[in-house]
C-alpha positions as CSV (number, residue, x, y, z in Angstrom):
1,X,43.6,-68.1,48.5
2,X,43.1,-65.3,51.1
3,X,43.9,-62.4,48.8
4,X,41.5,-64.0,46.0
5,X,38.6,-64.3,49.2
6,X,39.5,-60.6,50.2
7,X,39.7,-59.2,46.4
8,X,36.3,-61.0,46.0
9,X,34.9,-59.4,48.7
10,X,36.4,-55.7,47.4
11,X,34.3,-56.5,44.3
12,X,31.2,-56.9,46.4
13,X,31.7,-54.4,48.2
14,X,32.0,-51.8,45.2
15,X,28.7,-53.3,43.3
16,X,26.5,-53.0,46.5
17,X,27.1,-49.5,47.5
18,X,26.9,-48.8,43.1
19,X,23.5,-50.6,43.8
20,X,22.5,-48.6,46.6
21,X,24.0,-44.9,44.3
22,X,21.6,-46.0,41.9
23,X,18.9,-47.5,44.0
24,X,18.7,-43.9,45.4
25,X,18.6,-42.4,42.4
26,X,15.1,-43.7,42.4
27,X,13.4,-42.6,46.1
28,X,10.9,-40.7,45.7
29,X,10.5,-36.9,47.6
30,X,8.2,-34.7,48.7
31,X,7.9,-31.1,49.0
32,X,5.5,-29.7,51.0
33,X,4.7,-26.2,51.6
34,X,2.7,-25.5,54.7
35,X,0.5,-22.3,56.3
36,X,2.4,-21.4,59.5
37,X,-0.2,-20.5,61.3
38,X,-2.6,-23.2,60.6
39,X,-0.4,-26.1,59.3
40,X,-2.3,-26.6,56.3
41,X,-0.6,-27.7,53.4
42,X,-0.6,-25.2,50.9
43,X,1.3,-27.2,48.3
44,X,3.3,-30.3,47.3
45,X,5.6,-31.5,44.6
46,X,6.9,-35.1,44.4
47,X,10.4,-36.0,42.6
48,X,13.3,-38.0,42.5
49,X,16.9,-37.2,42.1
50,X,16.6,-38.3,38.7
51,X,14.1,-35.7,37.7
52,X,16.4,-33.1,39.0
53,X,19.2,-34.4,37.5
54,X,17.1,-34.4,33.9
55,X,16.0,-30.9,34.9
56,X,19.2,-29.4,35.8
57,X,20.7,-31.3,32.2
58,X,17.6,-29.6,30.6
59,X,18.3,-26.4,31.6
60,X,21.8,-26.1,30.9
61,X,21.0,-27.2,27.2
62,X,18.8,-24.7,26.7
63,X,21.1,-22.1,28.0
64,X,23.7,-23.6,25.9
65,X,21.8,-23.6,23.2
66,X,20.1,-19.9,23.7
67,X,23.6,-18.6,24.4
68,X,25.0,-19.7,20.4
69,X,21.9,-18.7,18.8
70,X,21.8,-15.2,20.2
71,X,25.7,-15.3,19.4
72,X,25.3,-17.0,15.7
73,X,22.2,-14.4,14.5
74,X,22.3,-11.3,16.5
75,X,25.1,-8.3,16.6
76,X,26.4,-9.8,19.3
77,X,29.0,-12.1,17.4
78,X,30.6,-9.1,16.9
79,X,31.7,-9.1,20.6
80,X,33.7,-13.1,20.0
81,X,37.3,-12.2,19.3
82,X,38.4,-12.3,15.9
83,X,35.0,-12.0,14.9
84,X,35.1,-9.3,11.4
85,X,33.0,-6.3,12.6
86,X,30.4,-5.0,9.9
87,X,32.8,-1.9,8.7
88,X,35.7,-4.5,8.3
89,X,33.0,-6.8,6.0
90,X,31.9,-3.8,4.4
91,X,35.7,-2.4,3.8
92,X,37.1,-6.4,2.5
93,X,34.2,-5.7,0.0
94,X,35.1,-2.5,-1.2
95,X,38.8,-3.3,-1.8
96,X,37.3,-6.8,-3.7
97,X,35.9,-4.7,-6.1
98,X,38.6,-2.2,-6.4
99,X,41.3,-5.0,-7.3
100,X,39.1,-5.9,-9.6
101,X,38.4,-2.7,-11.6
102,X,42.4,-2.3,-11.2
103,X,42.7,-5.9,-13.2
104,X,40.5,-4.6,-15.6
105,X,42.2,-1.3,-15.8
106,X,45.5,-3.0,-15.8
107,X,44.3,-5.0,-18.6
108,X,42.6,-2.5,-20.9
109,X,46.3,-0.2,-20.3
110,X,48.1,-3.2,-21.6
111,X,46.1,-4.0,-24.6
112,X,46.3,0.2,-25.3
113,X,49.8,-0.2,-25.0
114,X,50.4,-3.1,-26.9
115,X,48.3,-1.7,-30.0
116,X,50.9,1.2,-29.4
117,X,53.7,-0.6,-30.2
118,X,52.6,-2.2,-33.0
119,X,51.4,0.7,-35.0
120,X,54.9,2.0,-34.0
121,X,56.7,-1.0,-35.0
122,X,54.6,-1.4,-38.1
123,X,53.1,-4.9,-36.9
124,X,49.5,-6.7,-37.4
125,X,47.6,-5.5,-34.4
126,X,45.4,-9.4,-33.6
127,X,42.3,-8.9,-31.6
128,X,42.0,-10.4,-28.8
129,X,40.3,-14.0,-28.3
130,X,38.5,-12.8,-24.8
131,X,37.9,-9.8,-23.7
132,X,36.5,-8.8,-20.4
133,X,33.6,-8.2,-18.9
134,X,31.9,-10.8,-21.7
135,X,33.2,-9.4,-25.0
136,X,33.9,-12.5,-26.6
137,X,30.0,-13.9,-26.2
138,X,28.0,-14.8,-29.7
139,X,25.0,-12.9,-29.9
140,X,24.0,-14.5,-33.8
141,X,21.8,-16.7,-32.1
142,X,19.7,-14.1,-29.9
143,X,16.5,-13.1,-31.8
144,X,14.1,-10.3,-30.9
145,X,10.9,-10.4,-31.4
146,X,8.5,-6.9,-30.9
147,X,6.1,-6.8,-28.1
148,X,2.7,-5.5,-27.5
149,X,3.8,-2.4,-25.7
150,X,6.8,-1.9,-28.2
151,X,4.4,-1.8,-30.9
152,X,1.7,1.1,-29.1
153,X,5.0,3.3,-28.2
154,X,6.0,2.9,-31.7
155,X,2.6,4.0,-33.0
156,X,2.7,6.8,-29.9
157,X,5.5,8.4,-31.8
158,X,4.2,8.1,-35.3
159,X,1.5,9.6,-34.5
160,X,3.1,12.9,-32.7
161,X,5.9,13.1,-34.8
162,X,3.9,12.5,-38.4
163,X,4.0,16.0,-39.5
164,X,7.7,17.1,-38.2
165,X,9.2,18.6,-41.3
166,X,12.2,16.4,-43.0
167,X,14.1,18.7,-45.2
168,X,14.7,17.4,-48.7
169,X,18.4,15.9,-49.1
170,X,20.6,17.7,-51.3
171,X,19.5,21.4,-50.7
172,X,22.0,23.8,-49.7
173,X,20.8,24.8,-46.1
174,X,21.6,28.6,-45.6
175,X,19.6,31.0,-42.9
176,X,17.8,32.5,-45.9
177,X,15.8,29.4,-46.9
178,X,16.4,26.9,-43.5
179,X,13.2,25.4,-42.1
180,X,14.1,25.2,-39.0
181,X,12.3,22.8,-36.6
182,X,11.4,24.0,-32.8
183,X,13.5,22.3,-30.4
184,X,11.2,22.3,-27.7
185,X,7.5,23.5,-26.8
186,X,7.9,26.5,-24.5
187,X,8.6,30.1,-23.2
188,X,11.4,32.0,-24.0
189,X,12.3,32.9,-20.9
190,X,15.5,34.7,-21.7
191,X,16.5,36.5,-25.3
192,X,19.2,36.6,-27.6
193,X,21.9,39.1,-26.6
194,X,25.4,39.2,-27.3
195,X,26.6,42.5,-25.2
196,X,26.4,39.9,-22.4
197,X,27.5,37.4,-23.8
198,X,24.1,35.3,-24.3
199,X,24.3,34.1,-27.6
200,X,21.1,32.1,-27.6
201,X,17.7,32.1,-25.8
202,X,16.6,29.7,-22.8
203,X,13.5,28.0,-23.4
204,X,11.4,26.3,-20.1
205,X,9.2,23.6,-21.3
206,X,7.4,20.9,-19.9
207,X,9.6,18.4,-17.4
208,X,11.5,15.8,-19.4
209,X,10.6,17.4,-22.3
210,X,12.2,15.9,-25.6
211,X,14.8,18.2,-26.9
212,X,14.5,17.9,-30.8
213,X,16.8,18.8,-33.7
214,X,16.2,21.4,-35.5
215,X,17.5,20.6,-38.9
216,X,19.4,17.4,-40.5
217,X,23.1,17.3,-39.4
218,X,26.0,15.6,-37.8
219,X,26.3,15.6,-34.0
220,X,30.0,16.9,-33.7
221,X,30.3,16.9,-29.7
222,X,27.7,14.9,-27.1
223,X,29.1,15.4,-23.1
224,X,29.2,16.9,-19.7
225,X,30.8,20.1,-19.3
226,X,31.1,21.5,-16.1
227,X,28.6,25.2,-16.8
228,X,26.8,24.0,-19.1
229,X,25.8,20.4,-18.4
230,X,25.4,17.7,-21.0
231,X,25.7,19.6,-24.4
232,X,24.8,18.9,-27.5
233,X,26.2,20.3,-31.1
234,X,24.8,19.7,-34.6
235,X,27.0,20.9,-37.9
236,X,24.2,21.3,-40.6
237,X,25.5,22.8,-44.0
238,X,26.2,25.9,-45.3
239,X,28.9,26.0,-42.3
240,X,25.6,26.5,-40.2
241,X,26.0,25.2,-36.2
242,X,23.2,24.6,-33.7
243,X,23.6,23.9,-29.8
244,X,21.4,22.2,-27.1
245,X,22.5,23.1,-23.2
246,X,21.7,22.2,-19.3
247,X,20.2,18.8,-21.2
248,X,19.5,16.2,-18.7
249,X,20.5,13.3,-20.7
250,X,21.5,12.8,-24.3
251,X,20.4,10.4,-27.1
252,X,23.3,10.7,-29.1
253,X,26.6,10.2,-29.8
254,X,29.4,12.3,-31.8
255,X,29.4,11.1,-35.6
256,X,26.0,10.0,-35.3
257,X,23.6,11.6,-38.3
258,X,20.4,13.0,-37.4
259,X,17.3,14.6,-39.3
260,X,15.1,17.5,-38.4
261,X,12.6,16.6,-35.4
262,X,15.0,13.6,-34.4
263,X,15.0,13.3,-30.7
264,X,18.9,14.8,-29.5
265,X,18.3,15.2,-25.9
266,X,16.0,15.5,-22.5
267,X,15.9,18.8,-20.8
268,X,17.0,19.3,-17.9
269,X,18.6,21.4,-15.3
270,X,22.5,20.4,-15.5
271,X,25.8,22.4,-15.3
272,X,26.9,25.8,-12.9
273,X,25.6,28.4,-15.4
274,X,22.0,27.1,-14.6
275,X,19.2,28.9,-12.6
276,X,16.2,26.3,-13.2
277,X,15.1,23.4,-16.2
278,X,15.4,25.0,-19.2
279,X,17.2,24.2,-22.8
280,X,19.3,27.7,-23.7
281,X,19.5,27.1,-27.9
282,X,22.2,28.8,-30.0
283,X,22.4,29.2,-33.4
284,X,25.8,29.9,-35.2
285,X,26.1,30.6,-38.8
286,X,30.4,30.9,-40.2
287,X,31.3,31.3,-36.6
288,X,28.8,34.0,-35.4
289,X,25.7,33.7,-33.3
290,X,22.5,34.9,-34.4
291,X,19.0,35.0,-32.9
292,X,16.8,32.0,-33.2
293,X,13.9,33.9,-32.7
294,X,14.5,35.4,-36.2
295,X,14.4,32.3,-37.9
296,X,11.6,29.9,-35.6
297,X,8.5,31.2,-34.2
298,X,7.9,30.4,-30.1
């Protein structure tokens, strides 16, 4: 009985002083700021330990908080440890992309070399069912239809190119009756001469000038060489050659076939051998130059 009475009195105990904890939670304060030389009050603030309390809380949230932001959207998350850095992100990306052109490569050598060995073993070469990079879409449902600005810039060209000449098929093109067609619209800058080894003329025209041919032919070799840019060769007939330098792009391809005034090329200012935008224009007739300024008026 006198342990229950003493335990009971413990309990008490505990809930008044929590009573009194909180009860002072509660009491209000009162600072006061006064003038030292007059005793005036100057200012006053009234609180409780509870406002301080929800102030302090307050405060340390908002630092908290501040702190993750600035962490979360600023350079500074670089600084956490183990934290990828900017060059690391950009250097994962780079080596994403160059696994993948090595699948693609890796695929592409295997298909080579699989065709390979079936020509050499004499068996059906199958096509593949996929192919890469989105071979193996259908495109027999897209449909195009011509717009309003296709149709002006197809009547734009007409309209220049309505009295290029087109040279009758099936007459033998020779140097004594070729009509040849101007490649370009410009100056002939620099002339036909074969002591140095010029074995055309270098014509500046206007910047991204169309580079035309000159009469119907084949295109036997459209690429970059190193002096002389993107290059373009026509064989005509009659064993008659015609070639297009320093182009800045091409508009066709080898084995394509092209008529007089069809546009081969844009000038340009490509390759070593190059001192400014021009098109140099050769004409080759059973394997030896001649001047084109014999045969087409600039």
């Amino acid at each position: 009985m006198a342990g229950f009475v003493i335990g009971s009195m413990k309990n008490r105990s505990a809930n008044k002083i929590k009573r009194k904890f909180f009860h002072k939670l509660k009491y209000t304060y009162r600072l006061v700021f006064y003038n030292d030389s007059t005793f005036a009050e100057v200012w006053h603030v009234r609180f409780t330990l509870i406002n301080i309390l929800s102030l302090i809380g307050t405060i340390f949230l908002l630092l908290v908080g501040g702190s993750i932001a600035l962490v979360m959207f600023t350079p500074m998350r670089e600084w956490v440890p183990g934290y990828p850095t900017q060059a690391m992100r950009n250097q994962l990306i780079e080596n994403i992309l160059r696994i993948d052109s090595l699948e693609y490569e890796s695929q592409v050598r295997d298909r080579y070399f699989s065709a390979i060995r079936s020509f050499i073993t004499g068996e059906e070469t199958e096509a593949p069912e996929s192919l890469p990079n989105g071979s193996n879409i259908n495109y027999s449902n897209i449909t195009f239809t011509r717009s309003e600005e296709d149709s002006l810039l197809r009547r734009q060209v007409e309209e220049e190119e309505q009295f290029n000449f087109v040279m009758r098929p099936n007459v033998p093109v020779s140097l004594i009756n070729a009509h040849f067609f101007k490649p370009v619209e410009g100056i002939v800058t620099n002339k036909f001469d074969p002591q140095t080894r010029h074995f055309g003329i270098d014509l500046v025209a206007n910047p991204n000038e169309v580079v035309k041919a000159s009469l119907d032919g084949t295109v036997i070799m459209s690429v970059w060489t190193i002096e002389t840019g993107y290059v373009v060769q026509l064989q005509h007939a009659s064993n008659m050659l015609t070639v297009y330098k320093h182009n800045a792009s091409l508009l066709k391809k080898a084995g394509e076939q092209v008529k007089a005034g069809d546009a081969i090329a844009i000038i340009g200012n490509s390759g070593e051998l190059t001192s400014g935008p021009h098109l140099h224009f050769e004409i080759w007739q059973n394997g030896r130059p001649v001047n084109p300024e014999d045969y087409i008026a600039f």
